[in-house]
C-alpha positions as CSV (number, residue, x, y, z in Angstrom):
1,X,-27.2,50.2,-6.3
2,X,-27.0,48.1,-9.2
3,X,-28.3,44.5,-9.0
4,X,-24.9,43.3,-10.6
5,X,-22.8,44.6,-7.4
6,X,-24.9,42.3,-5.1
7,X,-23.4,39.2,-7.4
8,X,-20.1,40.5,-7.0
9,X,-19.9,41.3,-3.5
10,X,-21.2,38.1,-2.9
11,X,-18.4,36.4,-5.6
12,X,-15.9,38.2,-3.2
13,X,-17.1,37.1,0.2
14,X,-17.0,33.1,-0.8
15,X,-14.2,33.8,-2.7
16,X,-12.8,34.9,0.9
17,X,-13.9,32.1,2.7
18,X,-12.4,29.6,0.4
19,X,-9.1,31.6,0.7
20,X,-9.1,31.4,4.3
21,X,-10.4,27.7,3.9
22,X,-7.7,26.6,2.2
23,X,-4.8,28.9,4.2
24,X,-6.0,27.3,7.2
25,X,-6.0,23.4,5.4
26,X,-2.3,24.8,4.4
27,X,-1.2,25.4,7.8
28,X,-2.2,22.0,9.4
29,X,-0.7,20.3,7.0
30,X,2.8,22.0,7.8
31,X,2.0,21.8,11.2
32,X,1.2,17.8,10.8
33,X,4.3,17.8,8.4
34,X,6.0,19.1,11.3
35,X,5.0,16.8,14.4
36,X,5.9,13.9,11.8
37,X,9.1,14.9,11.4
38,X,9.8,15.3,15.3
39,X,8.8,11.5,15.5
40,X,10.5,10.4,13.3
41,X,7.3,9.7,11.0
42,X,6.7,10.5,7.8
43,X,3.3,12.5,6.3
44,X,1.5,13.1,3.2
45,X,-1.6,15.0,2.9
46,X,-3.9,12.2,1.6
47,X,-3.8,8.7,0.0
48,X,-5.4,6.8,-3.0
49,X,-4.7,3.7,-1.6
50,X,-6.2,4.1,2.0
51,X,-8.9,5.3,1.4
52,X,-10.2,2.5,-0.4
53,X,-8.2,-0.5,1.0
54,X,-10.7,-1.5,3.6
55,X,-13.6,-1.3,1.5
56,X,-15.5,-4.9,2.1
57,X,-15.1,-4.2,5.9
58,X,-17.7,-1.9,8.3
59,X,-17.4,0.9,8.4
60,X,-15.6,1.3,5.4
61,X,-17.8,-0.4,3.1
62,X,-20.6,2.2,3.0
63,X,-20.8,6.1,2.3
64,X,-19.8,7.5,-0.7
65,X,-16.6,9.3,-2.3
66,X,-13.9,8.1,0.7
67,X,-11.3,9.6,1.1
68,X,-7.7,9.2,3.5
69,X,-6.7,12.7,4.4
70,X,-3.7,13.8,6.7
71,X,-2.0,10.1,6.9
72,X,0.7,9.4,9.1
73,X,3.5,7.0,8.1
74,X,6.2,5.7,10.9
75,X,7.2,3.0,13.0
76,X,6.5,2.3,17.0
77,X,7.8,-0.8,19.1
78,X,9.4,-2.3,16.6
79,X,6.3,-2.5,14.2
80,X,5.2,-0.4,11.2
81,X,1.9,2.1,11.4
82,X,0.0,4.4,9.7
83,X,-2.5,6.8,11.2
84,X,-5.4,8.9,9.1
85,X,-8.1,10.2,8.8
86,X,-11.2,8.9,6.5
87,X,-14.4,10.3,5.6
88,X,-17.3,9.1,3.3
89,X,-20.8,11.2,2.5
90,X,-23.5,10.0,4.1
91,X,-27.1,10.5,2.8
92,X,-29.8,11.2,5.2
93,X,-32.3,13.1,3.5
94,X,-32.9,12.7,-0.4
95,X,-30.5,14.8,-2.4
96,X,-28.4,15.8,0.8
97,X,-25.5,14.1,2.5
98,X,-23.4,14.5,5.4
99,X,-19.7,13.8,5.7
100,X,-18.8,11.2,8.5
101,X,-15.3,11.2,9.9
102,X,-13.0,8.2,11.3
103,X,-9.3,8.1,13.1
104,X,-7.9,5.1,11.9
105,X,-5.1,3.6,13.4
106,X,-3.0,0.4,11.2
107,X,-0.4,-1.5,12.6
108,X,1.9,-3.6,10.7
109,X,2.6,-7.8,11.2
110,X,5.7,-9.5,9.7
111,X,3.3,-12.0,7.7
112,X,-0.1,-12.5,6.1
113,X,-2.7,-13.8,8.6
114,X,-6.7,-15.0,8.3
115,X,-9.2,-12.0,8.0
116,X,-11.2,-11.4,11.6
117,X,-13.2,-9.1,12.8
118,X,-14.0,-7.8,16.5
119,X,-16.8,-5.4,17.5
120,X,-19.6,-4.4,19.4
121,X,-22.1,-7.0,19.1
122,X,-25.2,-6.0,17.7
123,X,-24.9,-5.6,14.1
124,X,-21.8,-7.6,13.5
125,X,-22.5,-9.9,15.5
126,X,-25.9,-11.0,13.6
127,X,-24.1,-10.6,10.3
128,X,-21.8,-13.0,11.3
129,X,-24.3,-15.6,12.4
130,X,-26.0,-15.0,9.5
131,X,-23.3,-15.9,7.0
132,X,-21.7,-18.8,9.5
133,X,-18.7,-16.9,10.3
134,X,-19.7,-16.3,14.0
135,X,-17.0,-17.2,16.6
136,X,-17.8,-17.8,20.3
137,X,-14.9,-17.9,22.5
138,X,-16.5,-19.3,25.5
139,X,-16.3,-16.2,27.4
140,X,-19.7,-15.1,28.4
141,X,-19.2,-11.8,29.1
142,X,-16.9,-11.4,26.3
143,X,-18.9,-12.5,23.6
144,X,-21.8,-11.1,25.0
145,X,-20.2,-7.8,24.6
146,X,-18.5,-8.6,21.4
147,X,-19.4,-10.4,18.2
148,X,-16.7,-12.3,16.0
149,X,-16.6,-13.0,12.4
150,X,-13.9,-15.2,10.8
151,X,-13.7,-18.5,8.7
152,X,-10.2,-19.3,10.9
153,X,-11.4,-20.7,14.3
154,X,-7.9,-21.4,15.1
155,X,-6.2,-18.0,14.6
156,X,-9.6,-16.3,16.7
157,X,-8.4,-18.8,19.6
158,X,-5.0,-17.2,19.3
159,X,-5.6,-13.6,18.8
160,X,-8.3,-14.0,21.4
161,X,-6.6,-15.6,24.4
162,X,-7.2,-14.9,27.3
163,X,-4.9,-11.9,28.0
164,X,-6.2,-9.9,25.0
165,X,-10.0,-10.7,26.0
166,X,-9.6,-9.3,29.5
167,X,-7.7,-6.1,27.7
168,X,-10.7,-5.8,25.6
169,X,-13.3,-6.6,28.6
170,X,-11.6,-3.7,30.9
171,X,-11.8,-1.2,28.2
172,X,-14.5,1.7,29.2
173,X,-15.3,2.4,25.2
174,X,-15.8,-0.6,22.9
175,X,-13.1,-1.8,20.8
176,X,-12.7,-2.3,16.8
177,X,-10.1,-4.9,15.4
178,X,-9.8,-6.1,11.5
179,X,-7.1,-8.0,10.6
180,X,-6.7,-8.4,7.3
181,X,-3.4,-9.4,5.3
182,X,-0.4,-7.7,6.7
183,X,-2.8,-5.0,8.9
184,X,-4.4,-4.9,12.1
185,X,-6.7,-1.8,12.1
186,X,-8.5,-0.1,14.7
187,X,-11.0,3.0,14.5
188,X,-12.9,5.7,16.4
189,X,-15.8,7.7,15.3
190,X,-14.7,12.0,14.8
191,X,-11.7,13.3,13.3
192,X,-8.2,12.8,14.0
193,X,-6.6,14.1,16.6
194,X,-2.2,14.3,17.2
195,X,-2.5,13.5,20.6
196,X,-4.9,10.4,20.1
197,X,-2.4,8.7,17.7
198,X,-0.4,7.1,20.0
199,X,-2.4,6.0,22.6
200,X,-3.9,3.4,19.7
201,X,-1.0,2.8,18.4
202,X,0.0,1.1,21.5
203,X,-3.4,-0.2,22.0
204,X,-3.1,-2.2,18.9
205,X,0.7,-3.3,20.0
206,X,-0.7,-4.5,23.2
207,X,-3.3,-6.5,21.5
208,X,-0.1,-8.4,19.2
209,X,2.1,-8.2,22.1
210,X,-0.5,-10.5,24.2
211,X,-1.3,-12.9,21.3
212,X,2.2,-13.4,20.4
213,X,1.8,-12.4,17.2
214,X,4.6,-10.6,15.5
């Protein structure tokens, strides 16, 4: 057989895969399009404005190429939201990288409000020390689970009362919050999944619900 059949059968068979690749990307997409429209939501495949908005914030600030694929656009108890998913490359060896997945789940307030963040602590929590941002909130067990970073000591007092740190303390998995501008944001690790979106949606609406924040 000659050599030059062995390139083209192989030219055929990827060209087979990435036909069957991208029929398959085609068909979530209607089918996303689809669940969108039964809740009243609207969906676009990706977004250049998503995918970088969060970019001075963990986890969003590191990895390369980012991108905000298969984004959700609606409204739930009164309150804007958008759901996606992002991904960055990741290097772990030299000259090979890994693509990382989030679900990200944004809720909308009516007005601008101070930039905090809540997470596990460990990292964040030193980070935070570190550049004098680092709230306590005089719950031990809370903030020994948690670290906060803000410069507004006043609106962590608020967001953080009492009723939203005993929500957070009960939770089995740890929680991520960043409020920034108009958004409150939460995220899990892995891709995103339809029937996971609304569970955090009203996760985050608890958390407004319970500081009063509209």
């Amino acid at each position: 057989m000659p050599h030059w059949l062995w390139y083209v059968g192989a030219a055929v068979v990827v060209g087979i895969y990435f036909y069957i690749a991208w029929k398959e990307k085609q068909k979530t997409h209607s089918e996303y399009a689809q669940l969108a429209s039964g809740l009243g939501w609207h969906y676009e495949k990706y977004s250049t404005d998503y995918n970088s908005r969060y970019r001075k914030y963990s986890p969003f600030d590191d990895g390369k190429r980012p991108r905000a694929d298969h984004v959700f656009h609606g409204s739930h108890r009164g309150r804007r939201l958008v759901v996606f998913q992002y991904s960055a490359d990741f290097e772990y060896t030299e000259g090979r990288s890994k693509r990382q997945h989030w679900q990200v789940v944004v809720v909308g307030l009516a007005d601008d409000v101070s930039t905090l963040e809540v997470g596990p602590r460990g990292t964040l929590g030193r980070l935070a020390q570190r550049a004098g941002l680092g709230q306590s909130t005089g719950d031990d067990y809370f903030d020994r689970r948690y670290g906060v970073k803000t410069a507004d000591k006043d609106f962590a007092a608020t967001l953080l009362n009492d009723d939203v740190r005993s929500m957070l303390r009960r939770r089995k998995d740890d929680a991520n919050l960043l409020l920034h501008g108009t958004d409150i944001v939460t995220w899990r690790q892995g891709p995103l999944y339809p029937d996971d979106m609304e569970p955090w949606v009203d996760f985050l609406n608890d958390v407004l619900d319970r500081a009063g924040l509209e």
